[in-house]
N, C-alpha and C positions, 0 to 999 in steps of 0.2 A: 501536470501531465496532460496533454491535449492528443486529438485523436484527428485525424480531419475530415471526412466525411461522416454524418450521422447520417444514420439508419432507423428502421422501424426495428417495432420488439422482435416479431419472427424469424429473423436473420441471426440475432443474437444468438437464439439457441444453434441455430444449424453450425454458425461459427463457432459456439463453445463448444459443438461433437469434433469439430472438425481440430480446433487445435487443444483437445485434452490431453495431457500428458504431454505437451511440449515443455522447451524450455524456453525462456526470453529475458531480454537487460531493459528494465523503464528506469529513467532517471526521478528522482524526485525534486520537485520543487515548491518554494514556499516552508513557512515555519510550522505548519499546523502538526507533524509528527515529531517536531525537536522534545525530549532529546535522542530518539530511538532515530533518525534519521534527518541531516540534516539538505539544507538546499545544494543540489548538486552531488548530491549520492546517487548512485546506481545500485539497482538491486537487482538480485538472479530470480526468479517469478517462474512458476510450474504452472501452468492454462491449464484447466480443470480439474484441480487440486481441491481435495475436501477441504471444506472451512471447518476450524474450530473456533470454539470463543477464546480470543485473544492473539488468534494470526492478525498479523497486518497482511491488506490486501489492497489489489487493483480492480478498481471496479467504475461502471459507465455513472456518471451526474443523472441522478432519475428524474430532472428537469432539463438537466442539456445534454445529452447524451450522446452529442460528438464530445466532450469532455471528461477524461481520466482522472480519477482522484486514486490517492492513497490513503487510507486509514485503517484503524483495527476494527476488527470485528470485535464489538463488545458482547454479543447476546445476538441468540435467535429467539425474534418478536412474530408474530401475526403478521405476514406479509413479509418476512422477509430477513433478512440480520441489522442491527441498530450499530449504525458505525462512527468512529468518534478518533476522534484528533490525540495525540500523546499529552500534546503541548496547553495545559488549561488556561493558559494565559491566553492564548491565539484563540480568534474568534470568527476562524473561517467556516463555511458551512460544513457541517455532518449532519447527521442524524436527526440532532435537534433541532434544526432548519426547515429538513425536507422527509421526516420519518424513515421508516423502516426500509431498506434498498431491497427490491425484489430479488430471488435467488439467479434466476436467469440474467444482471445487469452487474455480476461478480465473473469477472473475468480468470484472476487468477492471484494466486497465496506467496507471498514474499521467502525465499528460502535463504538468502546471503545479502548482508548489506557489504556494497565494495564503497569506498572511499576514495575520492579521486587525492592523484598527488597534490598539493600544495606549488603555487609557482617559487620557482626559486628557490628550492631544496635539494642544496649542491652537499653539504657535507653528509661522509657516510654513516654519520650518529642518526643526523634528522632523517635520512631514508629508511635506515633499519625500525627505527620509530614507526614512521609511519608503514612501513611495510608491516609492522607487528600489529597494526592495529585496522589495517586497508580492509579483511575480509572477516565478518564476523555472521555468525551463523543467526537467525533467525527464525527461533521455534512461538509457537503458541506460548504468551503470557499471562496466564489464568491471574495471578497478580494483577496484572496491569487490566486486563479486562472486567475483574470488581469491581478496580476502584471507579474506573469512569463508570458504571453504571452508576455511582454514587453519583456521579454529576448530574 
C-alpha cells in the first residue's frame, strides 16, 4: 500500500483527529499477511479505531513514512505496538526489521476483508461461491497474535 506525499510526525496526529471514526477501502498487496488476506484484497478500515492485540492494521513504514503497510498488531511494546506479517514464510519487513511502530504512525484497524471477483467467472455456481465467500468480517485474533509473538 503506498501513500504519496510524506509528511512529518506533527501532521499525523492532527490528521488521525481529524479522520477518527471514518470509514475507508485500502487494497492490500504483497504475500506478507497470506493466509488472512491475499494480494489484491480490499479491506473496509475505521481511521482511529482502538487497536487490540491481534487486529490487523494500517499503519505509516516508521522509516519511509510516505509508505502503507498492513500487518497485525501483535503486542503493545515500549514505544509503540510490535507488528508482524500472518505469513511466516514471507520475509517482508515488520517489527523485527524496524521495532516497535509508534502509536501516532497506526492509521487505522481492518474491520471486512472484500475479495475481488475472479476474471472470467461466467457460471452461476462459481459467482455464488465466490459471493459466499467475497466478505468476511475481521475481528481481533488473540490466537494469531500469540503465536507470532513466539516468532
Amino acid at each position: 500500500m503506498r501513500q504519496h506525499a510524506g509528511r512529518q510526525r506533527r501532521p499525523y496526529m492532527a490528521e488521525n483527529k481529524r479522520t477518527r471514526g471514518r470509514i475507508g477501502i485500502s487494497e492490500v498487496t504483497g504475500p506478507s499477511m497470506v493466509p488472512t488476506l491475499d494480494d489484491g484484497d480490499r479491506m473496509v478500515v475505521r481511521y482511529g479505531a482502538l487497536v487490540r492485540p491481534g487486529d490487523v492494521v494500517v499503519f505509516r513504514h516508521p522509516l519511509q513514512q510516505d509508505l502503507l503497510v498492513v500487518k497485525r498488531a501483535a503486542e503493545r511494546r515500549p514505544g509503540g505496538w510490535w507488528m508482524l506479517g500472518d505469513n511466516p514464510f514471507n520475509e517482508t519487513g515488520d517489527s523485527t526489521d524496524y521495532g516497535a511502530v509508534p502509536e501516532e504512525l497506526v492509521l487505522a484497524v481492518a474491520r471486512l476483508r472484500l475479495r475481488p471477483r475472479p476474471e472470467g467467472q461466467r457460471s452461476l455456481r462459481a459467482w455464488l461461491s465466490w459471493a459466499v465467500s467475497a466478505v468476511r468480517p475481521m475481528r481481533a485474533d488473540s490466537s494469531a497474535s500469540s503465536r507470532l509473538r513466539a516468532r
